[in-house]
RODO-2510 file (C-alpha; in nm, 4 decimals, decimal comma):
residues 213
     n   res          X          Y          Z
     1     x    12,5987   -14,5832     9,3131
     2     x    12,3877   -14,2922     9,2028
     3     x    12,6337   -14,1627     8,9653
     4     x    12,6480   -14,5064     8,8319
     5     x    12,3271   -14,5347     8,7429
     6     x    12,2816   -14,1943     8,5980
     7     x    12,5787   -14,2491     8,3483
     8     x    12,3692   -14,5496     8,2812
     9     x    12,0753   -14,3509     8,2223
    10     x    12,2693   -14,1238     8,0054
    11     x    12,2908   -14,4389     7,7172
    12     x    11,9332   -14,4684     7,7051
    13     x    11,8454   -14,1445     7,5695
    14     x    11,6396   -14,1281     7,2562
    15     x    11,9262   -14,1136     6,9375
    16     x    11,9459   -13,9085     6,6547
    17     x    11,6434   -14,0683     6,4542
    18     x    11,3974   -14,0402     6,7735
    19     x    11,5209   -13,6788     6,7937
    20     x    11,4217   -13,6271     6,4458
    21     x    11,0681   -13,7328     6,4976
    22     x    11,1114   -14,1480     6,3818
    23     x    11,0404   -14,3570     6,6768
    24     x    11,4200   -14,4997     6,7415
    25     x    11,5131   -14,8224     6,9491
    26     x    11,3092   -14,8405     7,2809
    27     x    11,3457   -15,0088     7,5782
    28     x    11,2031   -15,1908     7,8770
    29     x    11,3003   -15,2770     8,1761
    30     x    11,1535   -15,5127     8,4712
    31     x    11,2854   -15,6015     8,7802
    32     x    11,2408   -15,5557     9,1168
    33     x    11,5690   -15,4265     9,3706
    34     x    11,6668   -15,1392     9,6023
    35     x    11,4059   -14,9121     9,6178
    36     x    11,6061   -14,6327     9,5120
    37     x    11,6690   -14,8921     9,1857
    38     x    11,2821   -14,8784     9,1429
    39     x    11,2613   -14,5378     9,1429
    40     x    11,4675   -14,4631     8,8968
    41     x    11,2795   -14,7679     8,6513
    42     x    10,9398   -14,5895     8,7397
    43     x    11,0499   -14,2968     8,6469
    44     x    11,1814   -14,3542     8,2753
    45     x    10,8538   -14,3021     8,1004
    46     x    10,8337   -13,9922     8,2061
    47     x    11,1867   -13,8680     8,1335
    48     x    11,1782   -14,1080     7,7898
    49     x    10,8459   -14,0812     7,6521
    50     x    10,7746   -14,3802     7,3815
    51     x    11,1287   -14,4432     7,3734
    52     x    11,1764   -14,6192     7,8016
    53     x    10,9722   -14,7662     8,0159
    54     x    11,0316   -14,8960     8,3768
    55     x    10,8611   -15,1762     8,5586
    56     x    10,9942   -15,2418     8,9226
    57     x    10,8382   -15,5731     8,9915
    58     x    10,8770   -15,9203     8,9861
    59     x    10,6831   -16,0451     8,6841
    60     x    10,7448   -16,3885     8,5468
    61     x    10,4324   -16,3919     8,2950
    62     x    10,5427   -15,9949     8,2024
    63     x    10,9091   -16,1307     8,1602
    64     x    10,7857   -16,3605     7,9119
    65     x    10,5521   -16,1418     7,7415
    66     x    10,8216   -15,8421     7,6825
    67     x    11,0709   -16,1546     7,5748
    68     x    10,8130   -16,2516     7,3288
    69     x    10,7497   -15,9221     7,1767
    70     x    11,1622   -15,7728     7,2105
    71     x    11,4035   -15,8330     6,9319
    72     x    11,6658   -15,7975     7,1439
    73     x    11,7600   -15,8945     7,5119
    74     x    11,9746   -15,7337     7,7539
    75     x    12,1542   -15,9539     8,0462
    76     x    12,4130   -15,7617     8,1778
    77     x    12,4418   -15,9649     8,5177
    78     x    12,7774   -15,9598     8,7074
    79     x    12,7534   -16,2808     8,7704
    80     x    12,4868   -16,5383     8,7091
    81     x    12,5014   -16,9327     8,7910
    82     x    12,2574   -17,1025     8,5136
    83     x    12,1027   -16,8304     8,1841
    84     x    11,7562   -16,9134     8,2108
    85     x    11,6728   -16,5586     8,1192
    86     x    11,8837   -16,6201     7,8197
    87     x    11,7698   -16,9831     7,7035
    88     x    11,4364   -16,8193     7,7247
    89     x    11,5075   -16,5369     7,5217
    90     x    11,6746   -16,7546     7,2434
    91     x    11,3437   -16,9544     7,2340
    92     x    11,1292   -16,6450     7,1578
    93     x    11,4320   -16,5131     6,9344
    94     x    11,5012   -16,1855     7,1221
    95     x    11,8943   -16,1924     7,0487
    96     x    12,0359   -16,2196     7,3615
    97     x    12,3097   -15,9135     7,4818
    98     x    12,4696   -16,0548     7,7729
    99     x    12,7787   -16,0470     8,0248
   100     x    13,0445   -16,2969     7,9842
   101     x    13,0023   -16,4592     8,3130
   102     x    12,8592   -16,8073     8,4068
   103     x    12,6240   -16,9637     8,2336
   104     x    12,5950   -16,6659     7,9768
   105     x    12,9354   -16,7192     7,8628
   106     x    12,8363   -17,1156     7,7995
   107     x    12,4965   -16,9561     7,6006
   108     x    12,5710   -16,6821     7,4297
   109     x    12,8119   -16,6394     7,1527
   110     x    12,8527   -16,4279     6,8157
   111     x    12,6493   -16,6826     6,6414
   112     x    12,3272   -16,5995     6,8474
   113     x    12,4039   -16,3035     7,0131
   114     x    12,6280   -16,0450     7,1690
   115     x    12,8599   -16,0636     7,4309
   116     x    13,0221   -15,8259     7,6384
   117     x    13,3279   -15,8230     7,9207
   118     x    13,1623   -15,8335     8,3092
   119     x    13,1462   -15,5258     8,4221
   120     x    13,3255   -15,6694     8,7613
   121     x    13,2308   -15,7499     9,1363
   122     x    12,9984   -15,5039     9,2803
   123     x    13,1887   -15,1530     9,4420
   124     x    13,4321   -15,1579     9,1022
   125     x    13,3943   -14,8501     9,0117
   126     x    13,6203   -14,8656     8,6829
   127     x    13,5179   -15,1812     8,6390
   128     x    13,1497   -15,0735     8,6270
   129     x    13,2197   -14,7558     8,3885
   130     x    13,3845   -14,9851     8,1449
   131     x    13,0980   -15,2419     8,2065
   132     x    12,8539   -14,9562     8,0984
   133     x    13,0404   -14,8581     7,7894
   134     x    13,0664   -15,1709     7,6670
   135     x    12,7028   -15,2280     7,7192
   136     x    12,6526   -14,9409     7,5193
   137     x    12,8230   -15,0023     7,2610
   138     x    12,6744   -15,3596     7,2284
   139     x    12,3273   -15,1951     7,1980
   140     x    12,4440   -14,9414     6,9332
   141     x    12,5582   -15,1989     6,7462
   142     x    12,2636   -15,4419     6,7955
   143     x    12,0214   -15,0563     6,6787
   144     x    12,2413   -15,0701     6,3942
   145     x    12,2390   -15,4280     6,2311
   146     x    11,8743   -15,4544     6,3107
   147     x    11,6939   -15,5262     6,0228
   148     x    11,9791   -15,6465     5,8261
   149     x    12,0528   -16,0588     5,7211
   150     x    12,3174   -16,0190     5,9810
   151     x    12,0787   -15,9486     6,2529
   152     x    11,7899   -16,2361     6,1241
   153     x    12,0646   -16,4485     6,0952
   154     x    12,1342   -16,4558     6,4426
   155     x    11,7682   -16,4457     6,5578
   156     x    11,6998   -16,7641     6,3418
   157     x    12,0401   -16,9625     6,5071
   158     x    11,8988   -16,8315     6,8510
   159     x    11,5802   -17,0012     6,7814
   160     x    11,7537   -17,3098     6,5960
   161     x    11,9692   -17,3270     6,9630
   162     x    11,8316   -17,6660     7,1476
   163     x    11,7567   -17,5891     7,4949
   164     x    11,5635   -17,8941     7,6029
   165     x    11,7008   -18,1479     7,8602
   166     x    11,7808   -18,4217     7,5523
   167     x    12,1456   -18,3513     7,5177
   168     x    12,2626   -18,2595     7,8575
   169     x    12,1054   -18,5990     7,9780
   170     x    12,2161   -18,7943     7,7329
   171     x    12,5463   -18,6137     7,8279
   172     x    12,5074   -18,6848     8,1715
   173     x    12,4639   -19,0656     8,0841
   174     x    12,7898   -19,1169     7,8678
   175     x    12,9907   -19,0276     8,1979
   176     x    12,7578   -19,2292     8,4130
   177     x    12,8317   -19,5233     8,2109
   178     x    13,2177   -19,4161     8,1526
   179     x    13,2819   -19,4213     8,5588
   180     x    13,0967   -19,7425     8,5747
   181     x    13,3279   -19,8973     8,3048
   182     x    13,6129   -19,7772     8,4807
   183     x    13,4984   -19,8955     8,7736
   184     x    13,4004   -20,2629     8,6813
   185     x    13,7689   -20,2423     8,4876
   186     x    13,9423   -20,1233     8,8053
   187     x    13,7636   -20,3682     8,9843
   188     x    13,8279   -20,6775     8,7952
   189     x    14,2396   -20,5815     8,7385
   190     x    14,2225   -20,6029     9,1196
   191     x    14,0488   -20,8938     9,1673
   192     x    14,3051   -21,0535     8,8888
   193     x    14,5719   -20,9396     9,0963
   194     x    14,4890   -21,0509     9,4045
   195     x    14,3636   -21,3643     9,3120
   196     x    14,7191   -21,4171     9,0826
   197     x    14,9829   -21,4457     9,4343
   198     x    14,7529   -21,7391     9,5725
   199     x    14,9482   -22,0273     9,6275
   200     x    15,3375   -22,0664     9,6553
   201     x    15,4270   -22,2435     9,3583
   202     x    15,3401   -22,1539     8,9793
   203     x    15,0645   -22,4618     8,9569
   204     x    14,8961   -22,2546     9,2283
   205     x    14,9147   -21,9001     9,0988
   206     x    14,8054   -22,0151     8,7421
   207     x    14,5295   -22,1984     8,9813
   208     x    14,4312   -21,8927     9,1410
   209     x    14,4103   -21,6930     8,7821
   210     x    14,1915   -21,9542     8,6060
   211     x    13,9533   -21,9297     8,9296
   212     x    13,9102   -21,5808     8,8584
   213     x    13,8059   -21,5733     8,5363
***
């Protein structure tokens, strides 16, 4: 797991134009894990000076203040149920770079964002390297289109994305009232039905379907 992270590390490391004195993407990280996880986010000021920082903690007003101020958002969960990370981050425009898995994949698409392959269940080894790569490679991409129309482009349709409760409720309603409809259908059919063999003769049955109605 150590030698996991390191080759992590390794993709972090100030590029050519921080080498060359310009100030280069930077990143920050928050979150709060294994200890050994912390230690290694505490320490990437001091081995990336102005270009990392680490913050082991849990931080939900920090969260929302480095969402606010990134232009770009990195979500590389292996698996994740819902995207609220992601929702929020297409709120405060920080183009989301994120997994397919769960609710990501449902969130995030070329249109607003970046997506990469999941990097696998935890112990996959190959899966993780490629994981890592891939991540990589999303975030070289995302340091090179930034500051071009492409990049705005997707920052404005991740802040044009509705993420209030309007459409999944009024969602949620049309099936409500679909099962309800097939319900009170299924329902009367059976009643018809039954009601349709009372009697022996045809006078009866015809009986029994005009009492139904």
């Amino acid at each position: 797991a150590h030698q996991q992270l390191q080759q992590a590390q390794q993709h972090v490391a100030p590029g050519p134009s921080a080498a060359a004195g310009g100030v280069g993407p930077q990143l920050v990280m928050l979150g709060a894990g294994e200890r050994w996880m912390e230690e290694v986010l505490d320490q990437l000021a001091a081995k990336y000076p102005g270009q990392a920082v680490g913050v082991p903690a849990f931080n939900e007003p920090l969260a929302h203040l480095i969402m606010a101020a990134a232009d770009a958002l990195l979500v590389p969960s292996r698996f994740e149920p819902c995207g609220l990370v992601a929702l929020a981050g297409l709120r405060y425009g920080a183009v989301p770079v994120a997994t397919a898995t769960g609710g990501l994949a449902d969130i995030v698409n070329g249109e607003v964002g970046y997506l990469v392959p999941n990097p696998g269940p935890e112990g996959d080894t190959a899966g993780f390297r490629k994981g890592v790569s891939a991540l990589a490679a999303a975030m070289q991409e995302v340091a090179q289109a930034y500051g071009s129309q492409a990049f705005d482009a997707k920052r404005i349709a991740a802040m044009s994305v509705d993420v209030s409760w309007d459409a999944p409720c009024q969602a949620w309603e049309q099936v409500l009232l679909e099962l309800v409809n097939q319900n009170a259908t299924a329902g009367g059919k059976a009643v018809a039905g039954s009601n349709a063999v009372v009697g022996d003769g045809p006078e009866d049955a015809a009986a029994g379907t005009m009492s139904s109605s």
